[in-house]
C-alpha positions, 0 to 999 in steps of 0.5 A, a space after each residue: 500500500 502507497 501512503 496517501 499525502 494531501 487531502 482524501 479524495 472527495 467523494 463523487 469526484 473522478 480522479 484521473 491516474 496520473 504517475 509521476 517521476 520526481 528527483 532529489 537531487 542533492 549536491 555538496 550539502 544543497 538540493 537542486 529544485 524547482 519553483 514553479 510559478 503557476 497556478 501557485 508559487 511554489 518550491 517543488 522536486 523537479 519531475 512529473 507525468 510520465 507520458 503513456 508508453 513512456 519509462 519512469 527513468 525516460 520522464 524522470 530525464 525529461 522532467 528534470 531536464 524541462 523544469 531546471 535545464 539539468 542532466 542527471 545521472 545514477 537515478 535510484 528509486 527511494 519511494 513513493 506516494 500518492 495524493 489526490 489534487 485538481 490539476 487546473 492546468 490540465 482541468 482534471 482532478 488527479 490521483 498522483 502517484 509520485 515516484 521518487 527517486 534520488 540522482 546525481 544533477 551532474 551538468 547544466 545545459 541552459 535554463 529550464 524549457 518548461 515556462 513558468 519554472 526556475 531551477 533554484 539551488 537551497 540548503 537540504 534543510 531549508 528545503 524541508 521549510 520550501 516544499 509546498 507538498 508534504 509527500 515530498 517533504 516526507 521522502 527528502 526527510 527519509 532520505 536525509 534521515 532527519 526525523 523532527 
């Protein structure tokens, strides 16, 4: 069973599936993310859908790379979790299944692709503080072992 972070689906309401890759991605004592402008600001793990046909490795690749305009190497799976949102980008209610996974961010090659995103380098701990959603901030708090 995936542990469920967010709000409880809502009844009456059709959540469409909807799985995800998503990266850690730490480097000397600082973990690479994405702020993402819209429809909210907010700090997220950089990654997303994995398109029909698609590896999460591939959509992993690509997401990152979209959203920061970094490569990666040396993915490795740590988790996952799932959460039930509205997607107003997409007009649909979602249910979220987030895979997440820890890689080396190991070269920049521009700026993110993907409009309305900015890479932003922070401090592990303050990352904790900046991710607007919980099941993120509960796989880094795993992965760093730090237990509040």
């Amino acid at each position: 069973m995936i542990r469920r972070y967010g709000e409880a689906p809502k009844f009456g309401v059709q959540y469409v599936h909807r799985p995800g890759a998503y990266a850690i991605l730490p480097r000397g004592g600082s973990l690479l993310l994405t702020m993402q402008a819209e429809p909210v600001p907010e700090f997220q793990l950089p990654g997303g859908g994995i398109d029909p046909g698609e590896s999460p490795i591939a959509a992993l690749h690509r997401e990152v790379y979209e959203e920061t305009g970094w490569h990666i190497a040396a993915p490795r799976r740590i988790g996952a979790f799932r959460r039930f949102t509205y997607m107003p980008e997409y007009g649909i209610h979602a249910e979220k299944v987030c895979h997440i996974y820890v890689a080396r961010p190991i070269l920049q090659r521009g700026p993110p692709s993907e409009p309305g995103h900015s890479a932003v380098w922070v401090e592990t701990g303050q990352a904790l503080d900046l991710l607007g959603n919980p099941g993120d901030a509960a796989l880094l708090e795993h992965f760093c072992g730090i237990h509040f």
